[in-house]
N, C-alpha and C positions, 0 to 999 in steps of 0.2 A: 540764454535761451528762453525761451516762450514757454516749452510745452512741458509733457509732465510723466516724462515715463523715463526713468534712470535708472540704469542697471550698477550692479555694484563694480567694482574692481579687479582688475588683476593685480596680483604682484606685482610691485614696483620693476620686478627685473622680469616681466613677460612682457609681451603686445600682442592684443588680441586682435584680428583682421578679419573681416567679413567678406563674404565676396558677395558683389553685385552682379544681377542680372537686369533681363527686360523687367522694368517693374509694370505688373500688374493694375488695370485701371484704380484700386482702392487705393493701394500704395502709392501709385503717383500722386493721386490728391491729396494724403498724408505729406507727401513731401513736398509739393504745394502749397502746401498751408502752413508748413514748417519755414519754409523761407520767407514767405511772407509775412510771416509770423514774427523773422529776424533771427531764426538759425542758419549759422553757418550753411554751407551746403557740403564743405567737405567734412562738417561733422555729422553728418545724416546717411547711412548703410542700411540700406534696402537687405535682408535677407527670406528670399523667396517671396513672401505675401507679408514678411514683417516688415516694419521699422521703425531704425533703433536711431540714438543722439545721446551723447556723452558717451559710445561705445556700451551702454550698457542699461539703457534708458526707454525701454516698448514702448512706442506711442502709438494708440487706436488711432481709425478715423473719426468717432467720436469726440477725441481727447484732442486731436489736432481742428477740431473745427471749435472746440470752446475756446483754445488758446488764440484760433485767427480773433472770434469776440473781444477777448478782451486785451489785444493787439493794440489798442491806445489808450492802454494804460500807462500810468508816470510812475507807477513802484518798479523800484529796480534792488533786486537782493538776494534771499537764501532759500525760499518755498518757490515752491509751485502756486499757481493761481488758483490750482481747483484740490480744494483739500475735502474730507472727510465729514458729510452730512451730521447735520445731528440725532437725524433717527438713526442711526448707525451704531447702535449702545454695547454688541459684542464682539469682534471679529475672530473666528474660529481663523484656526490654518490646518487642512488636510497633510499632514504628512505621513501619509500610509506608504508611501516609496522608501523612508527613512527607515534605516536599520542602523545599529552599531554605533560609533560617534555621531555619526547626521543623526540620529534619533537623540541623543543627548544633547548635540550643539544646538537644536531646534527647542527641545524642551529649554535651555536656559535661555534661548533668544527672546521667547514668548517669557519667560519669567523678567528678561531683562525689561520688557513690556510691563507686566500685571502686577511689579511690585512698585512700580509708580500711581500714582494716583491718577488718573485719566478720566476724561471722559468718557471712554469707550475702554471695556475689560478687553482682554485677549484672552485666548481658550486653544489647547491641540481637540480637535475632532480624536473620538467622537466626543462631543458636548451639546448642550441644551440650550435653546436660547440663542442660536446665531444671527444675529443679525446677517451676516454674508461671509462667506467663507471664502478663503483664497488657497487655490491649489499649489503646495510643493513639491515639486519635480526634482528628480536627479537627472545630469547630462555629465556621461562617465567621461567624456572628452572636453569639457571644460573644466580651466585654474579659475574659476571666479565666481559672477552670482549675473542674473536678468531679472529685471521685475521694470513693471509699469508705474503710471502715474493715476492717481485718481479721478474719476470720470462722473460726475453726476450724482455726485455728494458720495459716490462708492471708492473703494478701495480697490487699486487695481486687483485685477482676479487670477496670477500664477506669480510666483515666484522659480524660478532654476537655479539651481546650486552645483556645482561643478565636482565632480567627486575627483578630480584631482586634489582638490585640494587636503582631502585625508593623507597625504606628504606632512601638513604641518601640524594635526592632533585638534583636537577639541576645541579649542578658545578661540584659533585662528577661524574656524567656520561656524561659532557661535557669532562670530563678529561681521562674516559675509552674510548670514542669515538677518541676522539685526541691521544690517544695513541695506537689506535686499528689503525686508519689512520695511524699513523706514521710506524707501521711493514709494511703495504703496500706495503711503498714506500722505504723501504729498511732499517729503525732503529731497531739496536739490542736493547735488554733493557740494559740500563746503570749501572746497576747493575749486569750482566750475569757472573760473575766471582766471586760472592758471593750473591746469594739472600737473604742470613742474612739479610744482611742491609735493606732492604725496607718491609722481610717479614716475619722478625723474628725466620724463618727458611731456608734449604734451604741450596744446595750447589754449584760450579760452571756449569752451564750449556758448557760450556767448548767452547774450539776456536780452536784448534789443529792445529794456525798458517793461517787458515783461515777464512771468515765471520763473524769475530768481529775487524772489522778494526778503530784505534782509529781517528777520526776525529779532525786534528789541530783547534786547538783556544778553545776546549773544556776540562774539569778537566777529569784527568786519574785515577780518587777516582770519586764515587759513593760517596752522603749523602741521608738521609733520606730530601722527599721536594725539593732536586736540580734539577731534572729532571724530565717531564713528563712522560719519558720515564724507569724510576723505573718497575720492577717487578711487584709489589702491592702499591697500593696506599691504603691511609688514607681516613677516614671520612669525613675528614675536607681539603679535596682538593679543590685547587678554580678554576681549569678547564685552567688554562693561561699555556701558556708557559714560563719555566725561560729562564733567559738570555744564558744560556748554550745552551736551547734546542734553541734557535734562530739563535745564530750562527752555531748550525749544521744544522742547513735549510739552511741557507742562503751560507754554504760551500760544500753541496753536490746538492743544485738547484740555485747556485746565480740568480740575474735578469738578464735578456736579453740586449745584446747590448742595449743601450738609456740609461740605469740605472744606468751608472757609473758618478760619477760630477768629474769637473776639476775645479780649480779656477785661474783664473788671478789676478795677483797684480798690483797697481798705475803703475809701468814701465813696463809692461805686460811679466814680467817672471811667470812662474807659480809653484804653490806649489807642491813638489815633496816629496815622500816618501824613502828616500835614500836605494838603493838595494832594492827597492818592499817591505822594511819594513824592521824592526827589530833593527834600529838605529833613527834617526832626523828626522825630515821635516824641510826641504828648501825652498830657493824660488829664485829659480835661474835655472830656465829652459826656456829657449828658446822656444820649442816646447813640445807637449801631446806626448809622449809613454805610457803608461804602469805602468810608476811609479807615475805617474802623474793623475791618474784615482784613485781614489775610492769608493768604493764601499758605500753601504750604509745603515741603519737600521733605521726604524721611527718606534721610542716607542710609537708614539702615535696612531700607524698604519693608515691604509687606505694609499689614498694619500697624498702625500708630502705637506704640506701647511706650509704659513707663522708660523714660531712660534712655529713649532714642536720642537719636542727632536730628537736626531738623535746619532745615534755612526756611523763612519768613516770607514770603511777596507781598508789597505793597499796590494797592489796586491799577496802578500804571505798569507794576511786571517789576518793578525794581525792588533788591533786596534789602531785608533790615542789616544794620553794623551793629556792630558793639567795635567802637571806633578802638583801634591798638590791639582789638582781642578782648578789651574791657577795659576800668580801671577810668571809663569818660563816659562822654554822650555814647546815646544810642540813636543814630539816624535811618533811614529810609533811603537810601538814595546810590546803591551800587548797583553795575548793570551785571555782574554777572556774580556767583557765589564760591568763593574762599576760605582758607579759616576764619575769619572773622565774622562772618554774615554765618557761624555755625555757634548754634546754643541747643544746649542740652534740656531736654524736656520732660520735668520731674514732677511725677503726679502725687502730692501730699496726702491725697488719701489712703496710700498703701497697699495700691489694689495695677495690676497691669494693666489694663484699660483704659481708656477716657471715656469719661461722661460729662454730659451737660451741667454745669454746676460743680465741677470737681475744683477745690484747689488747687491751683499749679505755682511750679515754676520757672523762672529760665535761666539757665545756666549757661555766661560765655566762655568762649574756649581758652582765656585765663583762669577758670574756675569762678570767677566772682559771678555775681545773681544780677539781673537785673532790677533794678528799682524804681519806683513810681513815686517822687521825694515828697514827703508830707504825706503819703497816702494818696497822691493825686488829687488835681483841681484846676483852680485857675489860677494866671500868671506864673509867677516863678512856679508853681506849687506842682505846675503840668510837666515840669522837667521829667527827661527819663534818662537813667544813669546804668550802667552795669560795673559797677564798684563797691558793693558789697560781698562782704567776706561771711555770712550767715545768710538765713531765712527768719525774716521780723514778717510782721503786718504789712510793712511794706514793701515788701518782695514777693507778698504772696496775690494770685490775682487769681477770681473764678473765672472759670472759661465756660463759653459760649460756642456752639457749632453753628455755624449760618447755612 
C-alpha cells in the first residue's frame, strides 16, 4: 500500500468489519487516490466520512494526496512515505479518557517511547513543550486500536483503543497502544504483505512500489511475536518492543547530534568502523568523521549509566560484533542486534554517568573486554579484538559525545 494511516489489530481470533455506505465527496477522493495510488480496493472501508486500509489504518485526504505524489516511487517495504518532521522535537499524547489499566498501559506505551533515545521525546499531557499532540480515545465497543499516518512532517492526530480489550490486562494494551503510536509516526504493520502470519487470516494489504518502504537493519520476513508492529497481536503480548522494532526507531528518528560516542585508544587513534560499516573496526584514526561515531542503543533504557547493556551503529545503521560473543575480531557489519552485537558499558571513572573524557570500557557478552592491540595505530596495530580477560591501557578508551 501507498498511503499512511494503519490501525492496529484485532486478535488473531476476531474480525473486524466495517460497513460501507454512500461515500461522501471527501471520502471518495481519498479512495481515489488510494487506488490509484495501488491499494487494493477491497482493502479500503469507508466508515461514514472516514477511511481506513489495512483494516485499521485512517487516511486523511491530505495524506491520500501526498501518497498519489509520490506514486512513482521504486521503494518498496516497511514505512510509510511521510514520516515525522524534524521540527517535531516532542510529541505529547492526551489521555484524559484513560483511567485504570488504559491509564497505566498508556503511561508504559509512552515510556516504551522516551526510554529510547530518539529524535523526538514523548510526553502524557499535561506537559510543556509540545510540539503536537495526539488525542487518546476510548471506543468501549472495540477488541483493538485505529490510528493514522503522518501528514506534513506531523504525526497523525488521534489514536482509539478498544476497551474490550481490558479481557486481556495491561501489557496486552500496552502493546495495542504502542503499536497504535507507532502508525502515527509512520510504521506499516510488518506483516502487510501477508496478514496470515500474525492473523490467521488475511491477505496482502499491498505496496504498489509505494509506502511500505523496508527499513535497513530490519528482517524482510514477518514471524509471529517479532514485531510490535504485526497486524494482530496475541493474548499473551508483553507490551515491549523487540529488537527489530528498536532498530527501526532508532533508523527512521536516530538521536540528535550529542548522541553519537567516539572512543580514543592508549595512542589516541580512534576506533573506526571501516566504510561506515559492513566490514572491521579499526583503530587507527587520527581524527572523528563519521565513521568514527556511533550510534547507540541501551537495553536497559532510560539514561546512559555505568553498567548498562548497549548495542553499537555503525554510520550505515549496521551493528558492531564481538564475533562468537568475544574471544576474536570485533566487526561492524550485522543488520540486526543479538547477543553478540551486546557489550557492557563500564565507566572507569566510578561515577554513574558519562562524560566527555571519561574512561571507558566495553564488555562482550562472553565477559572478555574489548581491545585496541598495541594501544591502536596503523596496520596490524589498528586491529580490534574482544579477548581480553582484564582492563590494561589497552582496553581502556576516552569517550567522546558527538
Amino acid at each position: 500500500m501507498s498511503s499512511k494511516s494503519l490501525i492496529f489489530a484485532i486478535a488473531a481470533s476476531s474480525v473486524l468489519s466495517w460497513g460501507c455506505g454512500e461515500q461522501p465527496a471527501p471520502a471518495q477522493e481519498i479512495v481515489d487516490n488510494l487506488i490509484q495510488a495501488g491499494f487494493p480496493s477491497n482493502d479500503i472501508q469507508v466508515v461514514g466520512e472516514r477511511v481506513y486500509v489495512g483494516r485499521d489504518a485512517e487516511v486523511t485526504l491530505e495524506a491520500s494526496r501526498e501518497m498519489l505524489k509520490a506514486a512513482d516511487s521504486s521503494e518498496e517495504q516497511y514505512r510509510t512515505t511521510n514520516l515525522v518532521g524534524a521540527a517535531v522535537t516532542k510529541v505529547c499524547v492526551n489521555g484524559s479518557a484513560f483511567t485504570g489499566v488504559f491509564s497505566t498501559a498508556l503511561d508504559l506505551a509512552i515510556q516504551n517511547y522516551t526510554e529510547r533515545s530518539l529524535r523526538f521525546t514523548m510526553a502524557r499531557t499535561p506537559s510543556t513543550g509540545c510540539s503536537f499532540t495526539i488525542q487518546a480515545n476510548i471506543d468501549p465497543n472495540m477488541n483493538g486500536g485505529v490510528a493514522g499516518f503522518p501528514a506534513n512532517g506531523l504525526p497523525f492526530g488521534s489514536i482509539t483503543i478498544g476497551g474490550r480489550l481490558s479481557q486481556y490486562g495491561v501489557d496486552v494494551i500496552e502493546h495495542v497502544i504502542t503499536h497504535e503510536l507507532g502508525h502515527t509516526i509512520g510504521f506499516r504493520h510488518s506483516d502487510f504483505y501477508n496478514r496470515t502470519i500474525s492473523c490467521g487470516t488475511g491477505g496482502n494489504e499491498g505496496d504498489a512500489g509505494v509506502g511500505a518502504i523496508h527499513i535497513p537493519g530490519t528482517p524482510t520476513t514477518a514471524s509471529v511475536g517479532g514485531s510490535i508492529m504485526n497486524s494482530c497481536f496475541r493474548s499473551a503480548e508483553t507490551g515491549e518492543f523487540t529488537g527489530s522494532d528498536v532498530t527501526a526507531l532508532l533508523a527512521l528518528y536516530p538521536p540528535a547530534a550529542g548522541s553519537r560516542l567516539s572512543f580514543r585508544t592508549a595512542t589516541g587513534n580512534f576506533l573506526v568502523a571501516e566504510n561506515g560499516g559492513g566490514t572491521f573496526v579499526g583503530a587507527d584514526r587520527t581524527a572523528i568523521g563519521d565513521w568514527e561515531r556511533f550510534g547507540y542503543v541501551d537495553l536497559n533504557g532510560g539514561e546512559l549509566l555505568n553498567n548498562d547493556l548497549i548495542n553499537l551503529r555503525a554510520a550505515n545503521g549496521q551493528f558492531v560484533v564481538a564475533e562468537n560473543g568475544g574471544g576474536g575480531v570485533v566487526n561492524a557489519n550485522r543488520a540486526t542486534a543479538q547477543g553478540w552485537e551486546t557489550f557492557r558499558f563500564i565507566n572507569l571513572e566510578g561515577r554513574s554517568r558519562f562524560q566527555a573524557g571519561d574512561r571507558v570500557a566495553l564488555q562482550a557478552s562472553n565477559g572478555q573486554y574489548v581491545v585496541a592491540e598495541n594501544g591502536g595505530g596503523g596496520n596490524a596495530s589498528g586491529a580490534v579484538n574482544a579477548n581480553r580477560s582484564a582492563i590494561g591501557a589497552w582496553e581502556t578508551f576516552v569517550l567522546f559525545f558527538q
